[in-house]
C-alpha positions in Angstrom: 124.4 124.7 43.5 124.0 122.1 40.7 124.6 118.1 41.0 128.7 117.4 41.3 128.3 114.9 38.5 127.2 117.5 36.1 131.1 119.2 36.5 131.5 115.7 34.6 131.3 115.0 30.8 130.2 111.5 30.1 133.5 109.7 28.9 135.1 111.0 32.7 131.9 109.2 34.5 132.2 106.3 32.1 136.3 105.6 33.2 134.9 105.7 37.0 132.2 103.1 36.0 135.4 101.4 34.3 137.4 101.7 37.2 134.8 100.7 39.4 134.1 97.3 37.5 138.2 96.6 38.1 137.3 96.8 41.6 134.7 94.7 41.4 136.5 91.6 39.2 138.1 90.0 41.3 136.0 91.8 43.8 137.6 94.4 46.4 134.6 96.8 46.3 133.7 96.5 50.2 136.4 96.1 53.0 135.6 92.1 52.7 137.3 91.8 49.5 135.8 88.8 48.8 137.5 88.2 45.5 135.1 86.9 43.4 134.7 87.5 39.2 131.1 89.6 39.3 131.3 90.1 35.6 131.8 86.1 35.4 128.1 85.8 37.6 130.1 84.8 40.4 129.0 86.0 43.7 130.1 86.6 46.8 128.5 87.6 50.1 126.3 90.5 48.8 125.0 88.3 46.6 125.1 90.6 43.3 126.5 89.4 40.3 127.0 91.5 37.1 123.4 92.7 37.2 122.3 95.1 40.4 119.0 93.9 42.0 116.2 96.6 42.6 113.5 95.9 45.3 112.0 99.1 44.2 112.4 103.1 43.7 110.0 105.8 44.3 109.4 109.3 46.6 110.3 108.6 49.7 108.8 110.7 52.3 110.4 109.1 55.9 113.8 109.9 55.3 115.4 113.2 56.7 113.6 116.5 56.1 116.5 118.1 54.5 116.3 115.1 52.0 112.6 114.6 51.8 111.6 118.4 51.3 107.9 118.9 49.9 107.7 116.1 46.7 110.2 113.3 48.6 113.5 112.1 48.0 113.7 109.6 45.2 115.2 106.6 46.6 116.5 103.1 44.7 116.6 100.1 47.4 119.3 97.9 46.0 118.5 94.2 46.8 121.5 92.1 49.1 123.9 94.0 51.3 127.3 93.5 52.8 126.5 93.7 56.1 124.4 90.5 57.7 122.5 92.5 60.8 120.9 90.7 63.1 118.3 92.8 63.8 117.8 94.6 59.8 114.1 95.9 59.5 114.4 95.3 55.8 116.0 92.2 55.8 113.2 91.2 52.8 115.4 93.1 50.9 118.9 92.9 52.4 119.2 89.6 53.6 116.6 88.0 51.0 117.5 90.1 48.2 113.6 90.8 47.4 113.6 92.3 44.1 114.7 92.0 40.5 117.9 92.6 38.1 118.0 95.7 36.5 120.5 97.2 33.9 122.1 99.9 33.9 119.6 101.6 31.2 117.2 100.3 33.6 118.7 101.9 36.4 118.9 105.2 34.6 115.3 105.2 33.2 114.5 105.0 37.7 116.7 108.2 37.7 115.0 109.8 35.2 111.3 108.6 36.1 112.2 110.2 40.4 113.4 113.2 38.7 110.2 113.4 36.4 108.0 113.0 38.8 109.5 116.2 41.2 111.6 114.3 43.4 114.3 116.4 44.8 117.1 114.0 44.6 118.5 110.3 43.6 118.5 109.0 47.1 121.0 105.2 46.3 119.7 102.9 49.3 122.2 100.1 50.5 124.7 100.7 46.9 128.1 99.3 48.3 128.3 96.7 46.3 127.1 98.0 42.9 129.0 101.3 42.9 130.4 100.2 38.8 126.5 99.6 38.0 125.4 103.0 39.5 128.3 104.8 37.6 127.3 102.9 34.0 123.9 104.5 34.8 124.2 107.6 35.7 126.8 107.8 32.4 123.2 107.3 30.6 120.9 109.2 32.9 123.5 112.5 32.8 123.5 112.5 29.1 119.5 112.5 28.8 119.3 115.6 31.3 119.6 113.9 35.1 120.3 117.0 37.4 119.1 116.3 40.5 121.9 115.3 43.6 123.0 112.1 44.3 122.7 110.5 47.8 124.7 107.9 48.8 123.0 106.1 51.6 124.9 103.0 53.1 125.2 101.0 56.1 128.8 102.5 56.4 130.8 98.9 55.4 132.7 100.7 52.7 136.2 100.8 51.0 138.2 103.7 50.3 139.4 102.9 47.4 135.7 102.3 46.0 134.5 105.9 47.4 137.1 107.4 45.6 135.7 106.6 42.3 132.7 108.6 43.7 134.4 112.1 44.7 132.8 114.8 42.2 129.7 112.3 41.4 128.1 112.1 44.9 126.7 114.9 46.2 125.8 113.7 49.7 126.9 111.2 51.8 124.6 109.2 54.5 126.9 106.7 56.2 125.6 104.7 59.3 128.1 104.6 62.2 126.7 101.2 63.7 129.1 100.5 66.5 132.2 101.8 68.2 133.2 98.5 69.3 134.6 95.8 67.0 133.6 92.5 68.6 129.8 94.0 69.2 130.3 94.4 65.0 131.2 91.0 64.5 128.7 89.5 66.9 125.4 91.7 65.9 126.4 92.2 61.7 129.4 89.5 61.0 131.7 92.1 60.6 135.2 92.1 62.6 136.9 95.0 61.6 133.7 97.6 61.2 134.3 101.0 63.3 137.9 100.9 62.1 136.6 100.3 58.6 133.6 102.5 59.3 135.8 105.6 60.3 138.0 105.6 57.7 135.2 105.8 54.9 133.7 108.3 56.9 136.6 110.9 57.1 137.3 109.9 53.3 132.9 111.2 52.4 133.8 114.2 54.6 137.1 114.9 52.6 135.1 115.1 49.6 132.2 116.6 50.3 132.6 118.4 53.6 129.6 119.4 56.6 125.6 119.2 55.0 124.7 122.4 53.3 121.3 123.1 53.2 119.8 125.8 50.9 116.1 126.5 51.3 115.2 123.5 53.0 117.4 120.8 51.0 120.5 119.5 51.5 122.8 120.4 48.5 125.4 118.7 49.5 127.9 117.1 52.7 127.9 114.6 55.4 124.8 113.2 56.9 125.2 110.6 59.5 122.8 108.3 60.9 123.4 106.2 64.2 120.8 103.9 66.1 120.6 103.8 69.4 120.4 100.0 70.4 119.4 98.8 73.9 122.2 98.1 76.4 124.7 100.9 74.3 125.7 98.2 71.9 125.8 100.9 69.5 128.8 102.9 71.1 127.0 106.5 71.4 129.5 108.1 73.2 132.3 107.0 71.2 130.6 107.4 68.3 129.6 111.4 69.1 133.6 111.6 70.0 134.7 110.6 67.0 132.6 113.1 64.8 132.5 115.8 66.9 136.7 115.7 67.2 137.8 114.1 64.0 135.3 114.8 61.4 133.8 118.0 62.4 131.5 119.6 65.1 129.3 121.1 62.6 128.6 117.3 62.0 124.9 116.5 60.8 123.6 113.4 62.8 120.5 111.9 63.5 120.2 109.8 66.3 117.7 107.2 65.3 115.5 105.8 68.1 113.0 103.5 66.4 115.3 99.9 67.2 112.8 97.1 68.0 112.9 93.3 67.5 113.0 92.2 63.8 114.8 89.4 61.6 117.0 87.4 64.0 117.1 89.6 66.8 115.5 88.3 69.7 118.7 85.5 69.3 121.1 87.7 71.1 119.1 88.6 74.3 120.1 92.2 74.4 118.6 93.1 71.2 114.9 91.1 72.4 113.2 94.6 73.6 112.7 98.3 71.8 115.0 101.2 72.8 113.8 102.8 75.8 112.7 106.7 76.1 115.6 106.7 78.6 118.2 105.6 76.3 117.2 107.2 73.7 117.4 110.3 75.5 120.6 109.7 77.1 121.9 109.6 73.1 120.5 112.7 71.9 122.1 114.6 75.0 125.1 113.1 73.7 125.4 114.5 70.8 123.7 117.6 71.8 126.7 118.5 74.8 128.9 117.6 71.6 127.7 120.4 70.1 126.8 118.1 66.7 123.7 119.4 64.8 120.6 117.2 64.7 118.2 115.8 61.8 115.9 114.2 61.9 
């Protein structure tokens, strides 16, 4: 099965990218619809202007083994982020937008450069908010022989309307599913609205691009979610298991993520001060095993 993108000529990627920069000036790319001009160098609170910010790309060998195979998945950490996590393990990059601006030639030389050097797929780390720089990339990357699937790999803060643009480029989608509850959202990542807002994009990436399908060890293309267990069950497991195993589908892919501990601003909320405990992390996985939802990971 070939990338979806590649179904695509250039000029049909090129209106997405076109459409996706509409979205984007004034800006309704996330749910926050902030409003500001991106092609003007205004910014909002991702940060990014016109220009996406790379902290850096190479194989990646930690991620999922359907992703990471035998020569890595190639991932592109996008600097800044939508989300403002308390408790973010990369907050150099999200919070402090560590890295540089890149354009969109730029952006499709990294494609081109994973994809050289064996990398199984185009893995796009934290790329919310530059969806219309991704799509004037991969315009370039396509036309100079980029074949490899696209990954879409967010914190799960996403607008419909955005992912839309995306249906027939990305090949697989790895939403987080945070929380279940809206006020532990606004409290732990300044968001109000996220599981509604969460849900919502995540029936829209299964919609598209339906359960994971994995073909001699790699995933070709579907849904992969990832959820983190946090101490106390501020993450919502249960609900969370619920909602994929009867609303999305109990074929669902998940991997329940138990490596939480203390970083950025976390030990200011005293339930996020310690690691996840073996117990709770167990108590998750049986979750989603008695759901009947397939495990990565």
């Amino acid at each position: 099965m070939g990338a979806a993108y590649l179904n695509l000529d250039p000029g049909a990627i090129r209106a997405r990218a076109e459409a996706a920069w509409e979205l984007a000036d004034p800006c309704r790319l996330c749910p926050r619809e902030c409003g500001v001009r991106r092609r003007a160098g205004q910014v909002g609170v991702c940060r990014t202007g016109e220009q996406a910010v790379v902290s850096s790309y190479g194989p990646h060998f930690g991620e999922e083994p359907p992703l990471t195979g035998w020569r890595g998945s190639g991932t592109i950490f996008f600097g800044h982020c939508n989300l403002r996590c308390l408790y973010c393990q990369n907050y150099q990059i999200s919070q402090e937008g560590e890295g540089r601006e890149a354009s969109p030639l730029e952006l499709a030389q990294m494609m081109l450069t994973l994809e050289h050097w064996g990398c199984h797929n185009i893995n796009l780390v934290s790329p919310t908010h530059v969806i219309p720089q991704i799509l004037s990339a991969l315009e370039i990357a396509a036309t100079r022989g980029l074949s490899v699937p696209l990954v879409y790999n967010t914190g799960g803060y996403d607008a419909v309307p955005a992912l839309r643009l995306l249906e027939g480029v990305v090949d697989i989608y790895m939403p987080d599913m945070k929380y279940a509850d809206p006020e532990v959202g606004k409290r732990l990542s300044g968001i109000p609205d996220y599981p509604q807002r969460n849900r919502e994009a995540v029936r829209e990436m299964h919609r598209q691009v339906g359960d994971l399908v994995i073909e001699n060890g790699l995933a070709t293309r579907g849904l992969l979610v990832r959820h983190l267990v946090l101490p106390h069950d501020l993450a919502g497991t249960e609900e969370v298991v619920r909602f994929l195993a009867e609303e999305i589908s109990p074929r669902t892919y998940l991997n329940v993520m138990g490596q939480y501990r203390p970083c950025y601003r976390a030990r200011e909320v005293g339930e996020l001060a310690r690691p996840v405990s073996r117990p709770e992390y167990v108590r998750a996985v049986a979750i989603a095993r008695r759901a009947g939802l397939r495990l990565a990971g």
